[in-house]
Every structure is written in structure tokens, then in C-alpha cells.
C-alpha positions as CSV (number, residue, x, y, z in Angstrom):
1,X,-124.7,31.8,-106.6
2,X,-124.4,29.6,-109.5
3,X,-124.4,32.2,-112.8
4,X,-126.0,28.9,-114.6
5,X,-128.8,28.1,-112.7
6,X,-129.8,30.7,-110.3
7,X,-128.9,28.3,-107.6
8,X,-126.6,28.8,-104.2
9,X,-122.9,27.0,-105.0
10,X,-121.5,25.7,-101.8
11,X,-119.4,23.5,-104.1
12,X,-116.8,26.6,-105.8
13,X,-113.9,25.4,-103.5
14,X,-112.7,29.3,-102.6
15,X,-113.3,32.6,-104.0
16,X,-111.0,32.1,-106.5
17,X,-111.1,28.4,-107.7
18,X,-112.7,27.0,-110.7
19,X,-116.3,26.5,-110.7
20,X,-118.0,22.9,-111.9
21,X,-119.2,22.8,-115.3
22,X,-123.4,22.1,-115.0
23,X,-124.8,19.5,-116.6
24,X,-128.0,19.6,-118.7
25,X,-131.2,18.5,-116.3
26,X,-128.3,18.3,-113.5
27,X,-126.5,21.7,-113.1
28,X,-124.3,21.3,-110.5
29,X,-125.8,18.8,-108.4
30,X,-123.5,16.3,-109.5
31,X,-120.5,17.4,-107.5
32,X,-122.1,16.4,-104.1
33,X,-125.2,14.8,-105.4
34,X,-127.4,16.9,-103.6
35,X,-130.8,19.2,-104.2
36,X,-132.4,16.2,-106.1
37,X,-129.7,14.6,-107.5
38,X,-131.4,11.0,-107.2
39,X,-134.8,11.9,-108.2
40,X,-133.2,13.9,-111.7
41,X,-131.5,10.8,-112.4
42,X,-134.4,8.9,-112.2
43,X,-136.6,11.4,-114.2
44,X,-133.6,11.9,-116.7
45,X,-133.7,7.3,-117.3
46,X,-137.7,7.6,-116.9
47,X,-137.8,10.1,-119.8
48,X,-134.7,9.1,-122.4
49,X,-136.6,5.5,-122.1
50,X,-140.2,7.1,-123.0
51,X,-138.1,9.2,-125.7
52,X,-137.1,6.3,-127.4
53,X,-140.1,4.2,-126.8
54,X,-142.2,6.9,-128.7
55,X,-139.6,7.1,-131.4
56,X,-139.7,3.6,-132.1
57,X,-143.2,4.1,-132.9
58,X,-143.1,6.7,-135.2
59,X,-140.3,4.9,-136.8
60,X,-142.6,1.5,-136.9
61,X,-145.2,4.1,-138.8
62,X,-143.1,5.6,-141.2
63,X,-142.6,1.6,-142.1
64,X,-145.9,1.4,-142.4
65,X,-146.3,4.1,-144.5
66,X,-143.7,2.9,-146.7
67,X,-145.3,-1.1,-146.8
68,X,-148.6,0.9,-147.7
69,X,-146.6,2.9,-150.5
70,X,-145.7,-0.1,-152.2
71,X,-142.5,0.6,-152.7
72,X,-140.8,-2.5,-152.3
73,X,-139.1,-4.8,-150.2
74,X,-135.8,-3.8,-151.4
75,X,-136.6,0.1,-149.9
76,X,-137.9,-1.1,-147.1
77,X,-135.3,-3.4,-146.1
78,X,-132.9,-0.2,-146.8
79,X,-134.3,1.7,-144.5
80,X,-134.3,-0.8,-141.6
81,X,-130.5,-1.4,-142.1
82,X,-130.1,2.3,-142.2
83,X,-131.6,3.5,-139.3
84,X,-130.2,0.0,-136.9
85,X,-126.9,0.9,-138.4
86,X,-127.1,5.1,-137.6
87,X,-128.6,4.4,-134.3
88,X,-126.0,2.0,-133.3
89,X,-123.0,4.4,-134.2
90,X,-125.0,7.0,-132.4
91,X,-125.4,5.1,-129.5
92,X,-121.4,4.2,-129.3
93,X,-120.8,8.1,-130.5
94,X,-123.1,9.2,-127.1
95,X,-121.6,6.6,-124.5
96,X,-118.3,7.8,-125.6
97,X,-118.6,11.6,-125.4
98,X,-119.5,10.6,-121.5
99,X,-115.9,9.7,-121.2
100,X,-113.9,12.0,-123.4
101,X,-114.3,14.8,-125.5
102,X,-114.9,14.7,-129.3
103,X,-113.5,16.7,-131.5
104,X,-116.3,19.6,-132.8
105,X,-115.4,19.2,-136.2
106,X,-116.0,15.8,-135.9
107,X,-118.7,15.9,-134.1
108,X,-120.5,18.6,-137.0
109,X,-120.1,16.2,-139.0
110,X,-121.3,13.5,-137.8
111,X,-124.4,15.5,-137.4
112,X,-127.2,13.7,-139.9
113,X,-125.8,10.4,-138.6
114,X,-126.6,11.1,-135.0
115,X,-129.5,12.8,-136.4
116,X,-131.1,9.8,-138.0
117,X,-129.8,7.2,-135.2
118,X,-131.1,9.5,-132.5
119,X,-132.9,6.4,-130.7
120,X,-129.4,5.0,-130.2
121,X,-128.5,8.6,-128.5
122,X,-132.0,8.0,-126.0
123,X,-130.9,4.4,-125.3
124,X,-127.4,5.4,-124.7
125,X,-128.6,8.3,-122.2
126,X,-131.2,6.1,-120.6
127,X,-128.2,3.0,-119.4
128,X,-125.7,6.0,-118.4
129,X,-128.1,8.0,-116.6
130,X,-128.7,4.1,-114.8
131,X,-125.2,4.6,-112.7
132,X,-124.5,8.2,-113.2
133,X,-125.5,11.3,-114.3
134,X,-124.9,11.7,-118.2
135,X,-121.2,12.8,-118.4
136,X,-120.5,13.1,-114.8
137,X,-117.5,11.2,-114.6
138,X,-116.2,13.1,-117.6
139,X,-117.0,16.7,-116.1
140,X,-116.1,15.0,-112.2
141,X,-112.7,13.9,-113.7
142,X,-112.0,17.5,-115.2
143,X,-113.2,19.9,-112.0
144,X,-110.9,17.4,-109.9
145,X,-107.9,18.1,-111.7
146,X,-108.6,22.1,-111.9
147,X,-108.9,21.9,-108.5
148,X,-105.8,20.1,-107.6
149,X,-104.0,22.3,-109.8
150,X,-105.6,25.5,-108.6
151,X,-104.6,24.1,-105.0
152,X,-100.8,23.9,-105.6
153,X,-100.7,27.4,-107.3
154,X,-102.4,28.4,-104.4
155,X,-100.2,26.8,-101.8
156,X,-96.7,27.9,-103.0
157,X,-94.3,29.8,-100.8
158,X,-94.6,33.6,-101.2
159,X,-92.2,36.3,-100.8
160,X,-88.9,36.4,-100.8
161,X,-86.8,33.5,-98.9
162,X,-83.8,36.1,-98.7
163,X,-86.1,38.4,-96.3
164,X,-87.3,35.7,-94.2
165,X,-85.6,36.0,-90.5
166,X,-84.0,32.9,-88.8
167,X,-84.5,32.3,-85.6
């Protein structure tokens, strides 16, 4: 069993080996793309692309809201730059932690900025999740290499060579 989610794990290589890392909406059904795999993937795009749809809007009536205000076109124009410019740094910020790792203390404080750009995080889950799960290749890429390396300290000679008999 899975301790994340409850589920059987025919993927944990031996008793002993290292165990994938789950994925959030996937668990572990990255590793053989299996138990739904496909249709989460779908549901994952379906919903990151409504996510950001709907915030659009909300962002579209919080301009509204400001137009209505009448607090100029100076403010207004501000707040358009801010929030293309925040969500496209999100957006790079999200593709790239599907690669690699960022740095935590970094990554707190970068915190508002992915905050206010968080349509750029939607869009950037909606094209990964196109062609992979969200960070698959990342966490694939990792489990691979503990596996290969729990493999050869698995595989060494054992004993002493001096005992062994020759025939």
C-alpha cells in the first residue's frame, strides 16, 4: 500500500527500494500511467483552463470596479502592467519548478509575486499537464536515479572473497 493515498503500490521496486514521490491530483499513477492516469490528466488541463478562465474574469471586474472608481487612467494602466508582468514571471517560475527544484527560500519569497500572477501558474499547469503530468519528468527523473542507485548497493558482492572455495 501506498501510505499517501491509500492505494495498492505495484510500482515500489523491492521491499527495500525507494518509493515514488505522488503527485498532487496524480499520486503515483505517473510511474506506469495507470488507474486513470489519462482521464486525471485530462481533468487536471480541463480544470487549470476553467481556473484561469474564471480568474480572468474577476480580474476584468476588479477593472471595472476601478474604471467605475474613477481613479484614473494612470492607476488603471498600473494595474494592467502589474498583474501581465506577475503572471508572466509566475508562469516561467511554474514551468520551471517542473524541471528542477527551486530553492525554498526563494521560492518564500517570491510568494506575493506568484500570488498576484496566479493566472500565469493556471496557464502554465494547463500546457504541462497537455504532455505530462505536472512535474512528472522532474519526480520520473529523480525515482530513476534512486532506483539505479539502490540497485547497485543492492547487487554488490557479499561476504568475504578470502572464504570463497575454488573449485
Amino acid at each position: 500500500m501506498s501510505a499517501a493515498n491509500g492505494t495498492p503500490d505495484s510500482t515500489a521496486g523491492t521491499p527495500g527500494g525507494p518509493r515514488p514521490e505522488p503527485l498532487r491530483f496524480f499520486g503515483t499513477t505517473w510511474v506506469d500511467h495507470d488507474r486513470g492516469y489519462t482521464a486525471r490528466r485530462i481533468g487536471v488541463a480541463v480544470g487549470s483552463l476553467a481556473a484561469a478562465v474564471a480568474a480572468c474574469f474577476v480580474l476584468r471586474f476588479a477593472y471595472q470596479g476601478l474604471r467605475i472608481a474613477d481613479v484614473g487612467n494612470f492607476v488603471s494602466f498600473l494595474m494592467v502592467v502589474m498583474f501581465a508582468i506577475c503572471s508572466a514571471l509566475a508562469f516561467r517560475h511554474t514551468w520551471e519548478s517542473f524541471t528542477r527544484r527551486h530553492d525554498p527560500a526563494r521560492q518564500a519569497s517570491l510568494r506575493g509575486l506568484l500570488a498576484i500572477g496566479f493566472v500565469g501558474s493556471l496557464l502554465a499547469y494547463f500546457f504541462r499537464s497537455l504532455t505530462e503530468a505536472p512535474g512528472e519528468k522532474l519526480h520520473r527523473e529523480e525515482y530513476e536515479a534512486a532506483r539505479t542507485q539502490h540497485e547497485k548497493r543492492t547487487t554488490r558482492r557479499s561476504g568475504n572473497p578470502k572464504k570463497r572455495r575454488r573449485p
